[in-house]
N, C-alpha and C positions, 0 to 999 in steps of 0.2 A: 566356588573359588572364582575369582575376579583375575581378570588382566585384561594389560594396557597392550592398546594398539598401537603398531609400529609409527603410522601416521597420524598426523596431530588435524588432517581433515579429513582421517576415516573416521574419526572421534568424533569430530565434529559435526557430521553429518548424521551420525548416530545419537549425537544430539538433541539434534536439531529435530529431527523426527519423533522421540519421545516428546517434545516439547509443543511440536505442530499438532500430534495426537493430542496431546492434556497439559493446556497449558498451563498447571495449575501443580504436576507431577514432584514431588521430590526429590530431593536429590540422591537417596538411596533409592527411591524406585529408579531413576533413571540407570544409579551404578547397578543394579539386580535384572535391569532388563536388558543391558546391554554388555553387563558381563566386565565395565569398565571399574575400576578402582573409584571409590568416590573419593578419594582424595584429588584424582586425578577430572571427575566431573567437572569436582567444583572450584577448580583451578582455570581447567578448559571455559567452562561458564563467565569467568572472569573476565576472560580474555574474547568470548565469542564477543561477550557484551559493549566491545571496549572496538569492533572493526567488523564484527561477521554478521551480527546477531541484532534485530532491533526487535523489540518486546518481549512476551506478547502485548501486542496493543488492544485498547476495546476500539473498536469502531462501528460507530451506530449506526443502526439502520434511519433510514429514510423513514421521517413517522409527519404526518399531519404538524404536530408542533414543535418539531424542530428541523425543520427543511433549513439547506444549505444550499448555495448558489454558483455556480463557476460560470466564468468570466474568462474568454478567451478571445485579446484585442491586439490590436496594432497601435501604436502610438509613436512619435515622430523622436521622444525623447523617453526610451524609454527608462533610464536609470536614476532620471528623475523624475517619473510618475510611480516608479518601483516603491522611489525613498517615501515618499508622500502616504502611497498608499497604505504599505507598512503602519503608516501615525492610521489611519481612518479604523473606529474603531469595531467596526462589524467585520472590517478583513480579519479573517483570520489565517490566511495563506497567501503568498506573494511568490511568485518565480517570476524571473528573467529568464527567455526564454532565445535561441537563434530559428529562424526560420517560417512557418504560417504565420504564424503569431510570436509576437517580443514580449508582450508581458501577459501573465496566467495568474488570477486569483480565483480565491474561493472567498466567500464571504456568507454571516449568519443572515444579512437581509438582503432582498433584491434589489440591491443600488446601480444606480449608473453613472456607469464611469464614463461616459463621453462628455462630461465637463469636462475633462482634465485637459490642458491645456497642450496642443499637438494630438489628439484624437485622431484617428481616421478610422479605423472603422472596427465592427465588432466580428469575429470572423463566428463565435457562437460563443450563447447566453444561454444562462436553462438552470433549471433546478438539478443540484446533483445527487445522482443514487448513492445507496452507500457502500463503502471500498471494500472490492475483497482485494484478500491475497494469495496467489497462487501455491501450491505446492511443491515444492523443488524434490524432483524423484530421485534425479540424477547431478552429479559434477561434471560430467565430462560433456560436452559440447558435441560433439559429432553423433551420439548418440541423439540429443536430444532433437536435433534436428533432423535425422532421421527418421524419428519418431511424429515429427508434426508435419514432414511430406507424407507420413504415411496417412495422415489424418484429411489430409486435401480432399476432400471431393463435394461435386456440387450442393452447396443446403437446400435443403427444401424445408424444412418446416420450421418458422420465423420462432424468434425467442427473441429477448429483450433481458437485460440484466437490472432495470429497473422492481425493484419491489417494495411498498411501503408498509413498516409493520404497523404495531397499538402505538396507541398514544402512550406517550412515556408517564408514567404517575409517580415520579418520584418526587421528594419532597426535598427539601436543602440541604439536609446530613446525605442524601444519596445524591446528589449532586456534586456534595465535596468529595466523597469518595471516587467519583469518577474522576473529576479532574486531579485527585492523588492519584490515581491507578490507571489512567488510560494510557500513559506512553511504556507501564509495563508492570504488568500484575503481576510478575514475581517480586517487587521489591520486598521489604521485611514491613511485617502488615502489623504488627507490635509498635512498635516505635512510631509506626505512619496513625494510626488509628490513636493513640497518645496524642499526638500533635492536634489531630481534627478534636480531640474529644470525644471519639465515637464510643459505642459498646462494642466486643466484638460480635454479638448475638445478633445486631443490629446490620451489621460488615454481614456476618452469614444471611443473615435477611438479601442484602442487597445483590450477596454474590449469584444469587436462587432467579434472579430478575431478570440476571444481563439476558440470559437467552432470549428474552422475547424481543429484548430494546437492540440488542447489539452482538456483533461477532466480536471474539475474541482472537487473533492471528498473529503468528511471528511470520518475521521477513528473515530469509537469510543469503548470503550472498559470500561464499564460499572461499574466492580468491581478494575475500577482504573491501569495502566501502572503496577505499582509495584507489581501487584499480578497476571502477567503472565508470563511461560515462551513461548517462540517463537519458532518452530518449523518450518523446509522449509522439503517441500515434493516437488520430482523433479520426474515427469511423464512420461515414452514415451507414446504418447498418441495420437491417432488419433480421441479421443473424448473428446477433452480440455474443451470445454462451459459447458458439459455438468457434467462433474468433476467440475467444477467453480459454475458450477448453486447448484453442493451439497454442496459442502464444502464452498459455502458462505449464508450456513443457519444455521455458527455460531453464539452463541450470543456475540460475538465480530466481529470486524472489521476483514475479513482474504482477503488478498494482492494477488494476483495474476499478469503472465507477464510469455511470454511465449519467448523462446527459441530457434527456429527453432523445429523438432520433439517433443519436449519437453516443458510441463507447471511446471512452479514454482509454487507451495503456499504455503503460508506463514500463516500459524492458530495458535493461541493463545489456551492455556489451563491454568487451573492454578493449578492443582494438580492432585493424580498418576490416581485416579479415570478415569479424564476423557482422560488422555494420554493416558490408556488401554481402552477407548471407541471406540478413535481416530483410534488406533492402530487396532482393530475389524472391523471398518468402511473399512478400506482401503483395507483390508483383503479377507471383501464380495464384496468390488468394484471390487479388482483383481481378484476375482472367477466370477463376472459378464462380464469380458473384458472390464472396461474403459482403460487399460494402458497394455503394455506388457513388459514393466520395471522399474524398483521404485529405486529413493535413497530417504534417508534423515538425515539429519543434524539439531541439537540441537542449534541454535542462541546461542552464547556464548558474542559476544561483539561486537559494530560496530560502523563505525566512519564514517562519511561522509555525501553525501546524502540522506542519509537517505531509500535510493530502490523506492524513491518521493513517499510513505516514509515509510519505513516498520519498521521504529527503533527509538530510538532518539538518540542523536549525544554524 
């Protein structure tokens, strides 16, 4: 026997978690494991998808022949080296950003942008790892921060969030299936695999792959997209995991992807409260030696890939 829960983010986080576990789950296993109405799943599902919920995404590992690059510069003008870049056709991410750096790409080839006109300088260049996403245990904030002072103590043994798998072998039908399904392998794989042409024996072929090329991860973010703002904090850091292991004991989705020497993360706040939390946290990390140098940068606006996927487009 099924029933609905009082709160439509106790649901939703019950969601969310069947969905982080197997992103691949139906929507009666979801109502049968969670005791919810599938009516009511797949209502909620609608509506995660539409403000709370972004994939799952595929986001691929870092392999020999498909290495991606970030780009994080200062430029004098930067909302018109933003528009421009956008046109350049190896970007495939663009942020505006406030703070170390004003503008942030990602691109498929190692280009330099210090042509661009008002240039000054590059604060870091490098090949980039590829993106996890955190697990959100909890909703509630004060928990969770309590949970990542508990976590505080000096690292000792170095880690790095850099990993590069196989070379990708796929061939051009697996290729179009990627770029149908990487902003979100639930969609309807009927209709989608119609479109490309595909077989679906061929789709089960390719789904048997991802493991080795690529993670598959949902982001979710509880009190809704529009009531955060985004934050990138850029590390030098010889103890990357173990920075990722705290700062992804937000009660949001927080991105990470690392740099060569250097980890990105990407955490959500949504007001001054906890951005002076944030801002304490990093504070006693840097008095405990997780990093021995910090930028960061206020998310202002972005266009593109999404960072597979740190934003929406």
């Amino acid at each position: 026997m099924t029933r609905i829960l009082a709160e439509p983010l106790d649901r939703y986080f019950k969601i969310y978690e069947q969905i982080y576990n197997n992103p691949f789950i139906s929507i009666n296993e979801i109502a049968q494991n969670t005791k919810i109405a599938k009516s009511t799943v797949s209502r909620d599902l609608t509506k995660m998808n539409s403000g709370f919920m972004y994939g799952p995404i595929i986001c691929l590992k870092s392999v020999k022949n498909c290495h991606q690059y970030m780009h994080f510069l200062r430029v004098d003008s930067p909302l018109s080296a933003y528009q421009y870049c956008k046109e350049v056709p190896s970007v495939v991410y663009t942020c505006l950003a406030l703070g170390s750096w004003n503008l942030f790409l990602v691109s498929e080839k190692d280009i330099d942008i210090s042509f661009l006109k008002g240039f000054r300088e590059y604060i870091v260049r490098g090949v980039k790892g590829g993106t996890y996403l955190s697990k959100v245990r909890t909703v509630d904030w004060d928990q969770s921060v309590e949970k990542m002072y508990s976590m505080l103590e000096t690292p000792k043994e170095k880690s790095y969030l850099y990993e590069e798998g196989p070379e990708i072998l796929w061939g051009k039908k697996e290729w179009m299936l990627y770029h149908a399904f990487k902003y979100n392998v639930r969609i309807p794989v009927a209709p989608t695999l119609e479109k490309l042409g595909i077989h679906y024996r061929q789709y089960k072929k390719w789904l048997q792959s991802l493991s080795a090329y690529a993670r598959v991860q949902v982001s979710f973010h509880p009190r809704g997209w529009g009531n955060y703002s985004e934050s990138d904090l850029l590390f030098k850091s010889d103890y990357q995991r173990q920075i990722a292991d705290i700062l992804g004991q937000f009660p949001s989705t927080s991105f990470f992807s690392s740099v060569g020497k250097y980890l990105l993360a990407r955490v959500s706040v949504t007001d001054k409260g906890e951005r002076e939390e944030l801002i304490t946290l990093i504070y006693e990390m840097g008095e405990k030696g997780y990093f021995t140098d910090f930028y960061h940068a206020l998310v202002i606006f972005v266009a593109g890939d999404n960072l597979e996927t740190g934003g929406t487009e």
